[in-house]
C-alpha positions in Angstrom: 18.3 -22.8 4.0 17.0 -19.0 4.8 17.0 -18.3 1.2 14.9 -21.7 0.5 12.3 -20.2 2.9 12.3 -16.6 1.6 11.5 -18.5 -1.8 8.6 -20.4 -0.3 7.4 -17.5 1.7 6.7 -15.3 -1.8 4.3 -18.3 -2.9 2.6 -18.4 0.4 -1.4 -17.4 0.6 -2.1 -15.8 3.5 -5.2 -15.5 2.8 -7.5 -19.2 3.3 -10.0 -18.3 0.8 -11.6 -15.8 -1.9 -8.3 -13.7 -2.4 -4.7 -14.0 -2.6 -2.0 -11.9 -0.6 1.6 -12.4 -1.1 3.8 -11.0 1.2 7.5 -11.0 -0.3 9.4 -10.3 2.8 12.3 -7.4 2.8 13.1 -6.4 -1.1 15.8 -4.3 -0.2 18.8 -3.9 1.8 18.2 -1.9 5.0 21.0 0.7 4.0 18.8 0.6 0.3 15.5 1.1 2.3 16.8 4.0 4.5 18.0 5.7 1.4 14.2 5.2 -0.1 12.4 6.3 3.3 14.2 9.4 3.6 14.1 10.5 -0.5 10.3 9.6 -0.1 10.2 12.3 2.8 12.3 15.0 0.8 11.1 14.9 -2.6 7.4 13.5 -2.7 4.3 16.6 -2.5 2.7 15.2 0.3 -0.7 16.3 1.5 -3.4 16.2 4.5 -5.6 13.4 2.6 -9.5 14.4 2.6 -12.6 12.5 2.9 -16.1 13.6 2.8 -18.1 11.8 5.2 -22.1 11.9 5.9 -21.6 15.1 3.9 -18.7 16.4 6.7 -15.5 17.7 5.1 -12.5 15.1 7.5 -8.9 16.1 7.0 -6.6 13.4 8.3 -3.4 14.0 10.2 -2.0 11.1 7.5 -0.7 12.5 4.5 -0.8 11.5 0.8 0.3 11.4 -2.7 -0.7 10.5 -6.1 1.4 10.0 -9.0 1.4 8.1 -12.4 2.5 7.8 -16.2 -0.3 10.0 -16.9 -2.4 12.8 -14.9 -5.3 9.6 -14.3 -7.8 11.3 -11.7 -8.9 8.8 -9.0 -11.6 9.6 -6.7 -12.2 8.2 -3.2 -14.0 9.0 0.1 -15.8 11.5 -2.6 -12.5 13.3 -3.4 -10.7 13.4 -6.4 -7.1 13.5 -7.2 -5.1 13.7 -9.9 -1.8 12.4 -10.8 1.6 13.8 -10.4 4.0 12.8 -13.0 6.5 10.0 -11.9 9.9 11.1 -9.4 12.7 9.1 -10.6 12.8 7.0 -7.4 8.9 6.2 -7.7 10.1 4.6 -11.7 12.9 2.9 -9.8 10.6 1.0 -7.5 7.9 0.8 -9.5 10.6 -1.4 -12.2 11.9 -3.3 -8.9 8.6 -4.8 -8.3 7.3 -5.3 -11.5 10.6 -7.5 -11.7 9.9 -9.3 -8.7 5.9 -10.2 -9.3 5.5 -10.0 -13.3 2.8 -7.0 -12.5 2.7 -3.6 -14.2 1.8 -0.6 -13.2 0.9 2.7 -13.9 0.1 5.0 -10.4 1.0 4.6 -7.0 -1.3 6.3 -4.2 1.6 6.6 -1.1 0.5 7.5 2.6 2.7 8.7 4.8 1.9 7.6 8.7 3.8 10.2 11.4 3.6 7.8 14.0 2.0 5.1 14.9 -1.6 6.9 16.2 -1.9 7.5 12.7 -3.8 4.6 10.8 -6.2 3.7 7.8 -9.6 2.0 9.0 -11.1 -1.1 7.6 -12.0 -0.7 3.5 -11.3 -2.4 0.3 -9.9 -1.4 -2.6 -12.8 -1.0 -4.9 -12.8 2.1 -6.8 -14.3 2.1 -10.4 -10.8 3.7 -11.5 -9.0 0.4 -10.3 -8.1 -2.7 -12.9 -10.8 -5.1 -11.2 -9.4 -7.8 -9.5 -5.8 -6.5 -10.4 -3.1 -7.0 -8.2 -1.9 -4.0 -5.7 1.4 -3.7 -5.0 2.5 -2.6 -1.6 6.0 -1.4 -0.6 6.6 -0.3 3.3 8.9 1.8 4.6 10.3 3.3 8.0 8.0 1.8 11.4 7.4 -1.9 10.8 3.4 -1.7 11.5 1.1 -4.7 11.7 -1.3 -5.3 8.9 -4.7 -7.1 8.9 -7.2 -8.4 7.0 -11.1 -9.0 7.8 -13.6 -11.4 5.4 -16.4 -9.0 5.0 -19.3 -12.2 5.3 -17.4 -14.7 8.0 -15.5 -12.1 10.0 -11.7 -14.0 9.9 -9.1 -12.2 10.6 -5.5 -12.5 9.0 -2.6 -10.3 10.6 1.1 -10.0 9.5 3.9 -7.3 10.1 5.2 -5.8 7.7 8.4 -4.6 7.1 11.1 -1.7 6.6 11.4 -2.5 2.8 9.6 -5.1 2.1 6.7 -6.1 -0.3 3.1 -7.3 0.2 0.8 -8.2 -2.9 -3.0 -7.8 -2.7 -4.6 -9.4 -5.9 -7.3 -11.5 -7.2 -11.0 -11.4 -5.5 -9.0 -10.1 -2.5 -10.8 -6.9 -2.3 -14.7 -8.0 -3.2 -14.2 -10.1 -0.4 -11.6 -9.0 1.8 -11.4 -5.7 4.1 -7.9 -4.6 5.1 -6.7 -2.0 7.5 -3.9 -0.5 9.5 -4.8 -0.7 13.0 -3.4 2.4 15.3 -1.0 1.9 18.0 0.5 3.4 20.6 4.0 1.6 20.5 4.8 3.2 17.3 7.0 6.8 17.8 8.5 6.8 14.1 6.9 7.5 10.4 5.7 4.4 8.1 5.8 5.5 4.2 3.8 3.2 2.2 3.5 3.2 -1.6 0.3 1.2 -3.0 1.0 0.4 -7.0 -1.7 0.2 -8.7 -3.2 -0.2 -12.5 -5.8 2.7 -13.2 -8.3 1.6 -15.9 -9.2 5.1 -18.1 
């Protein structure tokens, strides 16, 4: 019966209108994840990420990374990066769930959370660089943090948890119409590693 409703879970909607979010529960084993987490932590160049605000230089406590088949540049917050080439356990996810939606792609930006005062503020995913309306993959790793979603014209919320290992698909008109965030929180002591996949368009 549990593997009925892990099979009706990945077809679930979360979202009740103008988008589609998938959330595919735990893809791998928690021995499978740990492995992951702590590789991600080791191997991956992370970075203070940096924004320029109202003109302000902001470096976040959160760090980053950003890495793809090619070296794509991607700008956002009016900073440009560009792409590392591939680690070999980046490919190995990146095949995982590309296996488990029927998605491809070709860069991942990953943030790395040190706790859980560390989050991302409300935004979309609407860069220029992005595939439009092309669907984002997003693997979690380490803290389970909650996840939410806003409507940018009627204000509903949607919230889910996501978790060590697991998968959650943004695609569709989600982010014209959708705003989605990481809220802060004080319960959280541990790190959160996220990997977003994504399609950059040259």
């Amino acid at each position: 019966m549990k593997l009925f409703d892990d099979i009706t879970d990945k077809a679930k909607n979360w979202l009740p209108q103008d988008g589609t979010v998938n959330y595919y529960g735990k893809l791998l084993t928690t021995e499978q994840a740990d492995f992951y987490l702590n590789k991600l932590l080791e191997t991956i160049e992370w970075r203070n990420d940096e924004a320029i605000i109202f003109g302000k230089k902001i470096i976040t406590k959160r760090k980053v990374a950003w890495y793809g088949e090619k070296p794509f540049e991607y700008t956002y917050s009016n900073t440009t990066k560009y792409a590392l080439s591939w680690t070999k356990e980046l490919l190995d996810l990146k095949t995982l769930i590309e296996k488990e939606t029927g998605e491809t792609f070709n860069s991942c930006l990953l943030n790395l959370y040190h706790n859980g005062e560390e989050g991302m503020a409300w935004h979309s995913d609407g860069e220029t660089d992005l595939k439009k309306d092309g669907a984002i993959g997003s693997l979690s790793f380490g803290a389970e943090r909650k996840f939410a979603f806003k409507h940018k014209q009627t204000k509903e919320k949607v919230e889910l948890i996501l978790e060590h290992g697991s998968l959650l698909v943004m695609k569709d008109i989600t982010q014209t119409h959708w705003l989605h965030r990481l809220p802060p929180t004080k319960k959280v002591t541990t790190p959160r590693v996220n990997l977003t996949f994504r399609t950059i368009i040259n």
